[in-house]
LUMDRENPA-310048 format. One line per field, with one value per atom (N, C-alpha, C): x, y, z; residue in one letter; atom name. Coordinates in Angstrom, 3 decimals. Example, Ala and Ser with C-alpha at 12.3 -4.5 7.8 and 13.67 -1.06 7.14 Angstrom:
east <- [13.190:12.300:13.200:12.850:13.670:12.900]
north <- [-5.690:-4.500:-3.300:-2.250:-1.060:0.030]
up <- [7.800:7.800:7.800:7.080:7.140:7.870]
torvex <- [A:A:A:S:S:S]
sedren <- [N:CA:C:N:CA:C]
***
This chain:
east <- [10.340:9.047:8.453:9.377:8.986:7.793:8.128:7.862:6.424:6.286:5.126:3.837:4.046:3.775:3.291:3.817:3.741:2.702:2.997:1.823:0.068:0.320:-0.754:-1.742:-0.554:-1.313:-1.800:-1.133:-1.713:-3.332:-3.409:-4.466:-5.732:-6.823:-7.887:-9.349:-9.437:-10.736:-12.188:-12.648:-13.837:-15.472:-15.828:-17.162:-17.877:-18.813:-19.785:-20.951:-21.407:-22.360:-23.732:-24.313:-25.598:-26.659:-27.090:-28.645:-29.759:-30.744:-31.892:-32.753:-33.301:-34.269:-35.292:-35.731:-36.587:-37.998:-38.924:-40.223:-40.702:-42.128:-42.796:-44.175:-43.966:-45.095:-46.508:-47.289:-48.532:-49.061:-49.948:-51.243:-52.511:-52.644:-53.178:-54.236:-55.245:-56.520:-57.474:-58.636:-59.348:-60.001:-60.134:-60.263:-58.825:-57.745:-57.015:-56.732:-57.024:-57.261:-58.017:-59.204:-60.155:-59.739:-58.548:-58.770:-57.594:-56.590:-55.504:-55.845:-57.157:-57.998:-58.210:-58.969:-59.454:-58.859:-57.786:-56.417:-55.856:-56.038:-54.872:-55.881:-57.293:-58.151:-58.421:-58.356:-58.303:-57.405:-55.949:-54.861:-55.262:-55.008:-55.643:-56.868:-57.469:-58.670:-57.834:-56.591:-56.305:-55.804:-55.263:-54.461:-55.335:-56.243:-56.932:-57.812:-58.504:-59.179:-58.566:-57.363:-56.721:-56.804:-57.349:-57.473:-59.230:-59.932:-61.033:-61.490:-61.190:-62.064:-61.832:-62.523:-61.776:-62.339:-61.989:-62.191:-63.390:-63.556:-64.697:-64.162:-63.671:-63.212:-62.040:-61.187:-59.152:-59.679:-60.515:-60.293:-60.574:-61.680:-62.756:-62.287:-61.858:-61.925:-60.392:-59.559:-58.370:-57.687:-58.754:-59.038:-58.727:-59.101:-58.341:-56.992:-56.713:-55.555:-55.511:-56.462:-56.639:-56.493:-57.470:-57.304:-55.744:-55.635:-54.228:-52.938:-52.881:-52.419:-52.346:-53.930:-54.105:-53.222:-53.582:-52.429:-51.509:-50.685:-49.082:-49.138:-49.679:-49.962:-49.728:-50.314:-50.536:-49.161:-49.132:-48.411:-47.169:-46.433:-45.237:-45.046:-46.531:-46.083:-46.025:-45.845:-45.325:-46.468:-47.356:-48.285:-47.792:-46.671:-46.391:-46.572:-47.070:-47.274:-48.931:-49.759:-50.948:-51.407:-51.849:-52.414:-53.022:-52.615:-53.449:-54.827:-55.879:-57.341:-57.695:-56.797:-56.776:-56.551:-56.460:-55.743:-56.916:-57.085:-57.837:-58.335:-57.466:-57.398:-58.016:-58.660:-59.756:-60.707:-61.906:-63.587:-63.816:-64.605:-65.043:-66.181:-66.506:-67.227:-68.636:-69.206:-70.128:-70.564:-69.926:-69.868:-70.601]
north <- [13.322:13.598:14.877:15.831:16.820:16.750:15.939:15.885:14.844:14.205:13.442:14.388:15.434:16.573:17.367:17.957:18.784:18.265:16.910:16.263:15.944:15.718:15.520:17.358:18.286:19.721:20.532:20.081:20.144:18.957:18.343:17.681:18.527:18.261:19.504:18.407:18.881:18.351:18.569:17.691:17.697:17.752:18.859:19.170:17.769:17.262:16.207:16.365:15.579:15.601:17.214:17.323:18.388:17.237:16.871:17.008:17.564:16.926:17.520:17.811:18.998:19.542:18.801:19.247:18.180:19.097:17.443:17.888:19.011:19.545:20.618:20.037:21.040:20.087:19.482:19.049:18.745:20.143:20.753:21.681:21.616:22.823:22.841:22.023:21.134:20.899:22.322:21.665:23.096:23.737:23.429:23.813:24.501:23.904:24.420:26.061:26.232:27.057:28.200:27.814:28.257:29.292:28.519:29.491:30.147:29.736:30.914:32.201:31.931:33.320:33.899:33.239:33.903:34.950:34.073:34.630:35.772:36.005:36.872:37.855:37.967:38.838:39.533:38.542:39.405:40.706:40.223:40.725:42.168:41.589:42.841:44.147:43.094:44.250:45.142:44.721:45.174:46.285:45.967:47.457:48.669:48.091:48.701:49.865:49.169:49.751:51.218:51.538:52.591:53.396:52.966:54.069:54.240:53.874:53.408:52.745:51.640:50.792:49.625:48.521:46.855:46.414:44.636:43.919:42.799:42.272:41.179:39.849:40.117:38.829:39.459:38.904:39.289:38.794:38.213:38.370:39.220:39.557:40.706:42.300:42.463:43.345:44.100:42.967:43.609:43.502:43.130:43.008:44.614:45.255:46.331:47.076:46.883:46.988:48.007:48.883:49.700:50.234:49.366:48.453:47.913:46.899:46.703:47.412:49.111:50.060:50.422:50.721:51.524:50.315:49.454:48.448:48.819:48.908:48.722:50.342:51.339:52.878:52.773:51.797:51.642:50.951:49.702:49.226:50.057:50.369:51.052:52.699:53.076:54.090:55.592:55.000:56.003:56.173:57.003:57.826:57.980:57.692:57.964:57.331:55.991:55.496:55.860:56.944:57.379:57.868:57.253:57.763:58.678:59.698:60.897:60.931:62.042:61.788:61.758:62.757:62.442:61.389:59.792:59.154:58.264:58.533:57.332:55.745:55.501:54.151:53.792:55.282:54.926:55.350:54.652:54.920:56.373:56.472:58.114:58.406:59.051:59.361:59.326:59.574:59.573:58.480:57.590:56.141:55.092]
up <- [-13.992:-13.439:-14.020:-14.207:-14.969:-16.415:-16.988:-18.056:-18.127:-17.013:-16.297:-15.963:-15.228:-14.349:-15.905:-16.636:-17.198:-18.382:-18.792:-19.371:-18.726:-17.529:-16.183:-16.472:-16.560:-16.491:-17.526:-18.751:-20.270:-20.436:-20.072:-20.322:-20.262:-21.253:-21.172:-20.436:-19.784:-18.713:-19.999:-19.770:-20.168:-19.639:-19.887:-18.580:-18.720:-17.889:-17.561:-18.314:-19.335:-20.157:-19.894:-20.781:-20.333:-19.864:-18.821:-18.537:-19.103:-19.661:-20.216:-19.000:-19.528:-18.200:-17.846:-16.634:-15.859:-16.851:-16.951:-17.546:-16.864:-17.524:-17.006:-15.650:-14.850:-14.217:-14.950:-14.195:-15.072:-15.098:-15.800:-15.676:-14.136:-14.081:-12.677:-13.171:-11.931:-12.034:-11.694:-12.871:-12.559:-11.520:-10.271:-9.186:-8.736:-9.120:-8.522:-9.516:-10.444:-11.735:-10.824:-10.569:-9.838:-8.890:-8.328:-6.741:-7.057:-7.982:-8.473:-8.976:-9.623:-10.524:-8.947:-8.555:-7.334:-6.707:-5.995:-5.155:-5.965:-7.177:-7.592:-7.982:-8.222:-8.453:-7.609:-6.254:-4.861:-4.536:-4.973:-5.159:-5.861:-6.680:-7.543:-7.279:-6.885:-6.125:-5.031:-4.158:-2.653:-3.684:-5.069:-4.712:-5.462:-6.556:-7.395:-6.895:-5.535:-4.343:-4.315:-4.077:-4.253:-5.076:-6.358:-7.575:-7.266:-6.681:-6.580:-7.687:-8.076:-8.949:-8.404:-9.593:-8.874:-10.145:-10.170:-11.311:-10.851:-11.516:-11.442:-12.096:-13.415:-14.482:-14.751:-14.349:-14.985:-16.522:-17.492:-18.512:-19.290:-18.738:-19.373:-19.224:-18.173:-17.364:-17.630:-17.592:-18.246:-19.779:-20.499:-21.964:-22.378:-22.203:-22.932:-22.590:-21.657:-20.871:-19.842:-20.137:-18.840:-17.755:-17.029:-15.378:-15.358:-16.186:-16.363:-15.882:-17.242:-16.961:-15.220:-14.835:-13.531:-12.525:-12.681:-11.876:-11.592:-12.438:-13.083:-12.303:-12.743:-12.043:-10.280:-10.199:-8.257:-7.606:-8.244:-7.620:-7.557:-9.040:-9.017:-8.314:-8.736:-7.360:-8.903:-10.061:-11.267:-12.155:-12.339:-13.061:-14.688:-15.038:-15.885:-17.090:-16.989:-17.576:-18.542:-17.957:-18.194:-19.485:-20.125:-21.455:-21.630:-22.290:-22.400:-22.621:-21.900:-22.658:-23.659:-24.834:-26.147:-26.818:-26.358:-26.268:-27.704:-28.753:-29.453:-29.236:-28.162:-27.807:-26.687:-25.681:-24.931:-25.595:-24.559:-24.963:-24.620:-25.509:-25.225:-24.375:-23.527:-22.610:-23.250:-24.850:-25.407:-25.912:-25.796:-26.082:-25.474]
torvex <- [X:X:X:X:X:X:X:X:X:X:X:X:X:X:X:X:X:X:X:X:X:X:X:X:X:X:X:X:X:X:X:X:X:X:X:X:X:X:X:X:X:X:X:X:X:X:X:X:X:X:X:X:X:X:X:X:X:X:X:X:X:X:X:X:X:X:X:X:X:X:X:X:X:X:X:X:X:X:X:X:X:X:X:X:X:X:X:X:X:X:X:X:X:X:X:X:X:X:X:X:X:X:X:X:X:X:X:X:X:X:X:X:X:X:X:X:X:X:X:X:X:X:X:X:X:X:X:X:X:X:X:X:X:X:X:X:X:X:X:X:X:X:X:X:X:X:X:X:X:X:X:X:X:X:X:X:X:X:X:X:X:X:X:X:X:X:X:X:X:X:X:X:X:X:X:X:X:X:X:X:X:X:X:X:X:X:X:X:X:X:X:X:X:X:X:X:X:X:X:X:X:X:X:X:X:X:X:X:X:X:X:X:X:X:X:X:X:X:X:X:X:X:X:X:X:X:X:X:X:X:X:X:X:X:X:X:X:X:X:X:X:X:X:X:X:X:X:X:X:X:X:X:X:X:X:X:X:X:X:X:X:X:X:X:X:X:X:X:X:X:X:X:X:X:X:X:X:X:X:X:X:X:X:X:X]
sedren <- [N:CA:C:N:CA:C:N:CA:C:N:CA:C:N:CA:C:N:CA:C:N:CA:C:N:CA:C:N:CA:C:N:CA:C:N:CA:C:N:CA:C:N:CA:C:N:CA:C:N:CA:C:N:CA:C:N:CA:C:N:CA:C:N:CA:C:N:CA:C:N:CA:C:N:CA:C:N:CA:C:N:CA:C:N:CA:C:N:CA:C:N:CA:C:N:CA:C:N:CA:C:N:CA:C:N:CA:C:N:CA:C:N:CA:C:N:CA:C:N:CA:C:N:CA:C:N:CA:C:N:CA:C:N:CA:C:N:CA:C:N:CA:C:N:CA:C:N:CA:C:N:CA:C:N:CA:C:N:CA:C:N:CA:C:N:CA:C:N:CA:C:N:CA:C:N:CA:C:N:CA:C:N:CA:C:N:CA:C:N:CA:C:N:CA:C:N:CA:C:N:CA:C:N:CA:C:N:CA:C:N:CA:C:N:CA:C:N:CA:C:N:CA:C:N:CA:C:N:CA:C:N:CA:C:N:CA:C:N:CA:C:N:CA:C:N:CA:C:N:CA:C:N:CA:C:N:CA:C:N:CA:C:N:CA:C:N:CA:C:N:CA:C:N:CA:C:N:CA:C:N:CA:C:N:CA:C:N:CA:C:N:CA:C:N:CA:C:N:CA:C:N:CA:C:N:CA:C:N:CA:C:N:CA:C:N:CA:C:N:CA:C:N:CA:C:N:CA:C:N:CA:C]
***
């Protein structure tokens, strides 16, 4: 039996095939597009409010990255991320 046993525990198991992943959902309908911009612009406004500004178009608006930045500034709570005024990469006040 030994030698039964010992053959039974050398045997190498073989994992169960991979599964291919489940498709992607469909794409929102555009209403539903709609009210995600919405909802999350809202969002955005609750915290932006705090720096005193807000957005209008998440495309436009955080096109230069900015607002963006001041976001990322609020939510995390860390200033540090702040680009200097010397900063070439903002608009200049004469502008």
């Amino acid at each position: 039996m030994r030698g039964q046993e010992a053959e039974q525990h050398n045997e190498v198991q073989t994992a169960p095939p991979l599964q291919p992943p489940p498709p992607p959902p469909p794409p929102p309908r555009p209403e539903q597009r709609s009210e995600c911009k919405r909802t999350f612009t809202a969002w955005c406004n609750s915290h932006l409010r705090k720096a005193g500004t807000q957005i209008e178009n998440i495309e436009e608006d955080f096109r230069d990255g900015l607002k963006l930045m001041l976001l990322l500034e609020v939510i995390s709570g860390n200033p540090s991320a702040r680009l200097p005024s010397s900063c070439p990469l903002l608009p200049s006040a004469t502008s």
